[in-house]
NUROZA-620848 format. One record per residue (C-alpha): y, z, x; residue number from 1. Coordinates in steps of 0.5 Angstrom, whole numbers, plus 500, padded with zeros to 3 digits. Example, Ala and Ser with C-alpha at 12.3 -4.5 7.8 and 13.67 -1.06 7.14 Angstrom:
2
491 516 525 1 $
498 514 527 2 $
//
This chain:
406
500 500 500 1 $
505 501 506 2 $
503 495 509 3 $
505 491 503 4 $
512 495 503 5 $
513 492 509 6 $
512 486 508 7 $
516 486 502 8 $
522 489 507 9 $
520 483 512 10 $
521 477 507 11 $
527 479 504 12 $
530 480 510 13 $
528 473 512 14 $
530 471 505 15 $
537 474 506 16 $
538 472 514 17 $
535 465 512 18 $
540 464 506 19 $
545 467 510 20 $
545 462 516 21 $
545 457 511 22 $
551 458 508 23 $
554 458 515 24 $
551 451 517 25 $
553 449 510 26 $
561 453 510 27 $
562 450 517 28 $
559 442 518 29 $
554 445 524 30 $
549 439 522 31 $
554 433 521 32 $
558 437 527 33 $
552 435 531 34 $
551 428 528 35 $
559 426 530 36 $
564 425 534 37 $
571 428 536 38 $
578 425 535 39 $
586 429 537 40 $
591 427 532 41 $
598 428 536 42 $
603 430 530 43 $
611 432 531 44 $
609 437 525 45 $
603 439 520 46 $
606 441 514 47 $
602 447 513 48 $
595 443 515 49 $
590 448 516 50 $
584 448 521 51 $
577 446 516 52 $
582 440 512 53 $
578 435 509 54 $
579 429 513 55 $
578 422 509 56 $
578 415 510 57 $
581 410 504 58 $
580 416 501 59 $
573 418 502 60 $
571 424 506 61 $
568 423 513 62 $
570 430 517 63 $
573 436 518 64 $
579 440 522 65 $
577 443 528 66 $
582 446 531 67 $
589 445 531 68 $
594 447 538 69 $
602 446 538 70 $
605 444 544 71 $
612 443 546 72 $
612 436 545 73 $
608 436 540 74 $
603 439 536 75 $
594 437 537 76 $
589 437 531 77 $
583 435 534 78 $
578 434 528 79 $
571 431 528 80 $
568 424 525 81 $
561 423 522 82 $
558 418 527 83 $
556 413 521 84 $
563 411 520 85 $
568 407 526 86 $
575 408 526 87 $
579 401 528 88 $
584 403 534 89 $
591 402 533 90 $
590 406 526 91 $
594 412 524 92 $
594 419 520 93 $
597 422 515 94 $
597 429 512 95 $
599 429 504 96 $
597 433 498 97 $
591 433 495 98 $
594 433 488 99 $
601 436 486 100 $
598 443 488 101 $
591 442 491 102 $
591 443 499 103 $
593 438 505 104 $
588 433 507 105 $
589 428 513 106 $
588 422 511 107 $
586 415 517 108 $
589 409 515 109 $
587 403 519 110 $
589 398 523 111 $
586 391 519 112 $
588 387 526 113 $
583 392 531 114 $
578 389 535 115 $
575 395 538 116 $
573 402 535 117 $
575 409 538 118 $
571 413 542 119 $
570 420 542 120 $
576 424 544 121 $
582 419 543 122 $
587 420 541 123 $
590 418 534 124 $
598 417 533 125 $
600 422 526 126 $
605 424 521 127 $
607 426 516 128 $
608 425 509 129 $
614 429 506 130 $
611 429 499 131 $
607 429 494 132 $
601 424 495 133 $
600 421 488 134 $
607 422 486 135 $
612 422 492 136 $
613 418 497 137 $
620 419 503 138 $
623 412 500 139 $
621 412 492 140 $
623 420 492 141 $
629 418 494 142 $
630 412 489 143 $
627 417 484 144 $
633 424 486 145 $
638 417 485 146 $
636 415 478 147 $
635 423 476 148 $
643 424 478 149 $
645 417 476 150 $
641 418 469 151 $
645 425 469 152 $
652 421 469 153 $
650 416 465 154 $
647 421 459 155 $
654 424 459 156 $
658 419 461 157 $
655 412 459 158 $
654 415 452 159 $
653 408 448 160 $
658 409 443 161 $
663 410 449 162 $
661 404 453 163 $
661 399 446 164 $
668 402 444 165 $
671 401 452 166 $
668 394 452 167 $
671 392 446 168 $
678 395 448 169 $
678 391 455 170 $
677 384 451 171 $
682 386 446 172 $
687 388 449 173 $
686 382 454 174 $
685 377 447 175 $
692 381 444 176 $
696 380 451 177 $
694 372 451 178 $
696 371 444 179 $
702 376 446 180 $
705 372 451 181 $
704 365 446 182 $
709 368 442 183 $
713 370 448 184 $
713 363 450 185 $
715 360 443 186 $
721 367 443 187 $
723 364 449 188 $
724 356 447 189 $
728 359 442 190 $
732 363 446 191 $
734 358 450 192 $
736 353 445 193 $
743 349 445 194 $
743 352 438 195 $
743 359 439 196 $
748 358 445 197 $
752 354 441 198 $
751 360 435 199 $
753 366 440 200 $
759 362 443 201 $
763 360 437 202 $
760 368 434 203 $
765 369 440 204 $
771 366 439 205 $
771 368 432 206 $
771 375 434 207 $
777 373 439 208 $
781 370 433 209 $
778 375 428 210 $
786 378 427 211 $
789 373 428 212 $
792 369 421 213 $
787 364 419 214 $
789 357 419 215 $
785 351 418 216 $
782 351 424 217 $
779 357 423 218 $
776 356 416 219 $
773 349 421 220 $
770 354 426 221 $
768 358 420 222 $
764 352 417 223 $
762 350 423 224 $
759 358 424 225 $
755 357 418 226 $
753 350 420 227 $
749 352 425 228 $
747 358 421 229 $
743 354 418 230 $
741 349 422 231 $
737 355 426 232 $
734 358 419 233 $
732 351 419 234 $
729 351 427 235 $
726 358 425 236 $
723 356 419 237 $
719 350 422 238 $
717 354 428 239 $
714 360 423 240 $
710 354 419 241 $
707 352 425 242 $
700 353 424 243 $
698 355 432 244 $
703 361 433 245 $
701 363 426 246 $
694 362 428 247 $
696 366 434 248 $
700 372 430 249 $
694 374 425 250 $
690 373 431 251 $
694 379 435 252 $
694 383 429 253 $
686 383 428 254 $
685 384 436 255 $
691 390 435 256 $
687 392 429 257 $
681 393 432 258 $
684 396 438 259 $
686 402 435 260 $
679 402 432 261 $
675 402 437 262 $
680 408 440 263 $
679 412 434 264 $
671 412 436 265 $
671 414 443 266 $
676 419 441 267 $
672 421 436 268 $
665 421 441 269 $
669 426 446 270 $
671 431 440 271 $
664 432 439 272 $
663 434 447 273 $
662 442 446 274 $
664 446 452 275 $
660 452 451 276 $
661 458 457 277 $
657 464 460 278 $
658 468 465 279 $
651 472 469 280 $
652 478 475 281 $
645 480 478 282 $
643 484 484 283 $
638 480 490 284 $
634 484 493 285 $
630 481 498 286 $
632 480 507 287 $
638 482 504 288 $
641 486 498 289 $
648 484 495 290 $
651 482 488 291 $
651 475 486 292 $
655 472 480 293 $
653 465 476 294 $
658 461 472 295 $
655 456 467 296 $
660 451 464 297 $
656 447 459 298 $
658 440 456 299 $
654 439 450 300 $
652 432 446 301 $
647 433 441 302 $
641 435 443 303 $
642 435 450 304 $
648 438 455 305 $
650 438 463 306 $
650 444 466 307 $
655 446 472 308 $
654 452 475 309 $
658 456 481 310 $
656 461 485 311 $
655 465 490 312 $
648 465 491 313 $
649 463 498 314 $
655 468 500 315 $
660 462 498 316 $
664 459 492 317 $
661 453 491 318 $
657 450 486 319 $
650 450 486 320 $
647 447 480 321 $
649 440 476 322 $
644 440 471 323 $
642 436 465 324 $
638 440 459 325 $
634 435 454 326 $
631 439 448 327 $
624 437 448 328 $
622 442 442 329 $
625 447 437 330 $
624 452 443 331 $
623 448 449 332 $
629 445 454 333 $
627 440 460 334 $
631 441 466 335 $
633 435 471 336 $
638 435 476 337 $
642 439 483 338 $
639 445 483 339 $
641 450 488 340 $
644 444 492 341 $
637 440 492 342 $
633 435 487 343 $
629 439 482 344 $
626 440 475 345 $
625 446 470 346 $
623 448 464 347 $
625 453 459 348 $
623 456 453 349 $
624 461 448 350 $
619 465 444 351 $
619 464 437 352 $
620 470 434 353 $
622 474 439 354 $
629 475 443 355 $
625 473 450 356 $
625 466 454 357 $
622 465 461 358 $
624 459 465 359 $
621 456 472 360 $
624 451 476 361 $
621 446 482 362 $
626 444 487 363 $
627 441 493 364 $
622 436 494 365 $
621 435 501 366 $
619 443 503 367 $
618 446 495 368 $
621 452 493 369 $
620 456 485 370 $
623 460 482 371 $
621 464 475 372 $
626 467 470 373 $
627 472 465 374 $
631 473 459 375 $
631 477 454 376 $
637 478 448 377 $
640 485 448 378 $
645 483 443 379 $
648 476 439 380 $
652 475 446 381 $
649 479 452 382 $
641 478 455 383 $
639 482 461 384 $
636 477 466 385 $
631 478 472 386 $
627 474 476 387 $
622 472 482 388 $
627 467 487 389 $
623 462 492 390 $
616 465 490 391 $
612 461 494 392 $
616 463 501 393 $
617 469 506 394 $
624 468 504 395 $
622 471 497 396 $
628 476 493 397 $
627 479 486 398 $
634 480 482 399 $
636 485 476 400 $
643 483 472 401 $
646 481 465 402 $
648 475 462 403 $
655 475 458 404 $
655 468 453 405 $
660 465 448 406 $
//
């Protein structure tokens, strides 16, 4: 009976010590380690690449990291490949993103025109991408913040009422100064006829004789006076009944009409832009602790408003959000824009039924910072705020404060 319990102590303790040599073998490669052959990589950064990434090629695992060493003028990945697969030379490497929040992983990308392979222990040039795999590149993230601050503009700016109204004025106002200035031409011609002059001169002399006795000649330059009265009534009738300046006339009181139109909806459109202020002063706690203010102007449209906010969250008095809010929900708003200086998203939403909201933002793309927020409604104008700044970071800081709103 005691042999039999030693027995049974001995094959567990092999069971146990042969499951635990499995799963070393397994956790680090040995047996493809030992059918495959080693790389360096030379990188002037990592960006957080840590040792035992996948590495993949055309996006197919082929090996591991093994071991990473920064120098001063750069910084080594030595990693292994699987002696099945041949890397052409002339290739590079790419560290990036598995997924939006998955681990880095160093991706070969390879030379079409290559004639030979590497060996074991060449050396392989590498960089790395700035953003996300999937969604962000150095060239498109850059067009992607463009559009985002542009679009921001142009929701506020660009509203489509304002741009027919505005082109429609610019058309006008150049349709009323062509016909206006056929007039002026016409008013011109009239002007500088002989008629008018003969008027204004013979005006002239009966002003000069107008206190004189009035003898026969002056009753001749008074019918004379008359007469060209009437010939210029007459000059003036045939000009009127023109049927090209009359034309150009009702054309420039349409135009002027239509004008004033159009001006009244661009103003009306800027009537309903609503400014909507608040004021925040919370307490940072973190490397350092010190009192941060927040002033939030607000330009609402509709459904959707463009936030600026000062601040000396930074201890300097700048502006530091330029953000556009779009109602996705009854309780739920998306945040795009300038946030805390760099291109960023968030979302907000509020708890229906409840007087809390949270909000969480993602900015600066290239090396990503989150923040987390808060809010709960004390009173109709007054919330008491806190929050988790940079949670992904060691630059992390927690605040407490309150929120004044109109």
């Amino acid at each position: 009976m005691q042999n039999r319990n030693y027995f049974l102590i001995g094959l567990t303790a092999l069971i146990l010590t042969m499951g635990i040599i499995s799963l070393v073998v397994w956790k680090n490669s040995l047996i493809t380690r030992a059918q495959s052959y080693t790389l360096i990589g030379e990188f002037e950064t990592i960006s957080g690449l840590l040792e035992n990434a996948i590495v993949k090629y055309r996006g197919f695992p082929i090996g591991r990291v093994t071991k990473i060493k920064p120098t001063p003028e750069k910084i080594e990945v030595h990693f292994f490949v699987d002696s099945k697969y041949e890397i052409p030379k002339g290739s590079s490497l790419k560290i990036v993103f598995d997924g939006l929040v998955g681990e880095k992983y160093m991706e070969i990308i390879p030379n079409p025109n290559a004639n030979s392979n590497y060996q074991s222990n060449d050396r392989i040039v590498g960089f790395s991408s700035l953003g996300l795999s999937d969604f962000i590149d150095v060239g498109t993230q850059n067009l992607l913040e463009l559009r985002l601050i542009l679009k921001t503009m142009s929701d506020v700016f660009g509203n489509q009422e304002i741009s027919v109204a505005l082109k429609d004025v610019v058309f006008s106002m150049q349709e009323a100064a062509t016909n206006m200035n056929r007039i002026i031409n016409e008013l011109t011609k009239i002007s500088n006829s002989n008629q008018l002059n003969s008027i204004i001169s013979e005006a002239d002399e009966l002003l000069k004789n107008i206190n004189e006795a009035m003898n026969e000649d002056d009753f001749k330059k008074v019918k004379d006076i008359l007469s060209n009265f009437e010939s210029f009534s007459e000059g003036l009738k045939n000009i009127t009944e023109n049927d090209q300046l009359k034309e150009s006339l009702l054309s420039t009181l349409d135009e002027t009409r239509y004008t004033f139109k159009q001006s009244n909806n661009f103003f009306q459109t800027v009537e309903r832009i609503k400014l909507l202020t608040s004021a925040d002063l919370f307490y940072k706690m973190g490397d350092e602790n010190y009192m941060v203010y927040l002033l939030n102007f607000d330009f609402h449209l509709d459904n959707s408003y463009l936030n600026f906010g000062f601040s000396n969250f930074d201890k300097k008095d700048r502006i530091i959000n330029i953000i556009l809010n779009s109602k996705l929900s009854e309780n739920t708003w998306l945040k795009y824009g300038l946030i805390k200086k760099s291109p960023g998203i968030g979302i907000s939403y509020r708890f229906s039924g409840l007087p809390v909201a949270s909000s969480i933002f993602y900015y600066n793309i290239e090396d990503p910072f989150i923040d987390i927020q808060l809010d709960y409604l004390f009173m109709k104008r007054f919330a008491i705020i806190s929050g988790y700044n940079e949670i992904n970071k060691s630059s992390r800081s927690v605040y407490i404060g309150t929120s004044f709103r109109n």
